[in-house]
C-alpha positions as a printed NumPy array, in Angstrom:
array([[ -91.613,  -14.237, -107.4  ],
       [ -90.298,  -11.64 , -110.104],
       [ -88.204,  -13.066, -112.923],
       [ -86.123,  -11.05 , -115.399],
       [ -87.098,  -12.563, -117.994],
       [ -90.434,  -13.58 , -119.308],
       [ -91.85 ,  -17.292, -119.488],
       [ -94.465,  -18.908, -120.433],
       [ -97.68 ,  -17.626, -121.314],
       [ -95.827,  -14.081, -120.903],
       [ -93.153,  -14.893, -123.429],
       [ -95.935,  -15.959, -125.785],
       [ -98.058,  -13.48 , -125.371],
       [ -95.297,  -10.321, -125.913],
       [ -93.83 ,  -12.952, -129.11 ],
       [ -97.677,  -12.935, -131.151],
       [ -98.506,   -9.298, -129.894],
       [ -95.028,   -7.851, -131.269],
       [ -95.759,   -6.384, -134.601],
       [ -92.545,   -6.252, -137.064],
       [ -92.881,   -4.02 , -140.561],
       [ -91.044,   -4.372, -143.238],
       [ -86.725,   -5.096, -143.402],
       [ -86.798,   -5.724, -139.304],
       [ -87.112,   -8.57 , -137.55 ],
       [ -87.255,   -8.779, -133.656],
       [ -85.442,  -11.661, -131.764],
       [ -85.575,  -13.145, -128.307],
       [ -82.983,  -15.071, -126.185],
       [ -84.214,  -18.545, -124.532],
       [ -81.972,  -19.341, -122.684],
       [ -78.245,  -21.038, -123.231],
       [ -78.394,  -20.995, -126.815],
       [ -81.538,  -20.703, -127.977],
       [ -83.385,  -18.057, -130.685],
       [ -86.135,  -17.068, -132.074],
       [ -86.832,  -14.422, -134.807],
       [ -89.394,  -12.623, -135.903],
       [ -90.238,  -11.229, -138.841],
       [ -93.108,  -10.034, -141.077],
       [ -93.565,  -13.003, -142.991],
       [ -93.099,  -15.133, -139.726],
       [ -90.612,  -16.984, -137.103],
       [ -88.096,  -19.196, -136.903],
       [ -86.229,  -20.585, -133.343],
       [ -82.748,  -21.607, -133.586],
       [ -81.972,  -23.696, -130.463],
       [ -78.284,  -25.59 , -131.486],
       [ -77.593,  -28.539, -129.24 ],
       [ -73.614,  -28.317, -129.748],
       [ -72.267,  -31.43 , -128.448],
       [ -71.394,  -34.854, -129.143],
       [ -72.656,  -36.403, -125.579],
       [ -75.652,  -37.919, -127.499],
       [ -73.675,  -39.805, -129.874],
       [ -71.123,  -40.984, -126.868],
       [ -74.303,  -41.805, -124.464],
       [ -75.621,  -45.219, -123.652],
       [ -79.308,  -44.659, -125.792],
       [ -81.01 ,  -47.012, -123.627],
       [ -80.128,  -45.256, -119.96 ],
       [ -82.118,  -41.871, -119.329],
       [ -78.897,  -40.517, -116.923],
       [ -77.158,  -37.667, -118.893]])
């Protein structure tokens, strides 16, 4: 099966590989809201979990 977006060892692969020079910095989407950019110095994912369900959620019960 084709996917239209890469995963895994694919997505990790094209992130390390990806060269970025000097004042750019390269970003990917992963999915929902998540981030990551690249740039020459290094990376940094972003991946906000904007809600409050945790805080309103019985801790001890794994159901979401």
């Amino acid at each position: 099966m084709d996917f239209l977006y890469k995963q895994n060892e694919a997505l990790l692969f094209e992130i390390q590989e990806t060269k970025v020079w000097n004042e750019m910095i390269a970003f990917w989407h992963l999915g929902q809201s998540g981030v990551l950019l690249k740039g020459p110095e290094g990376m940094i994912c972003i991946d906000p979990y904007l809600t409050y369900r945790i805080e309103t959620s019985d801790p001890l019960s794994r159901k979401c």
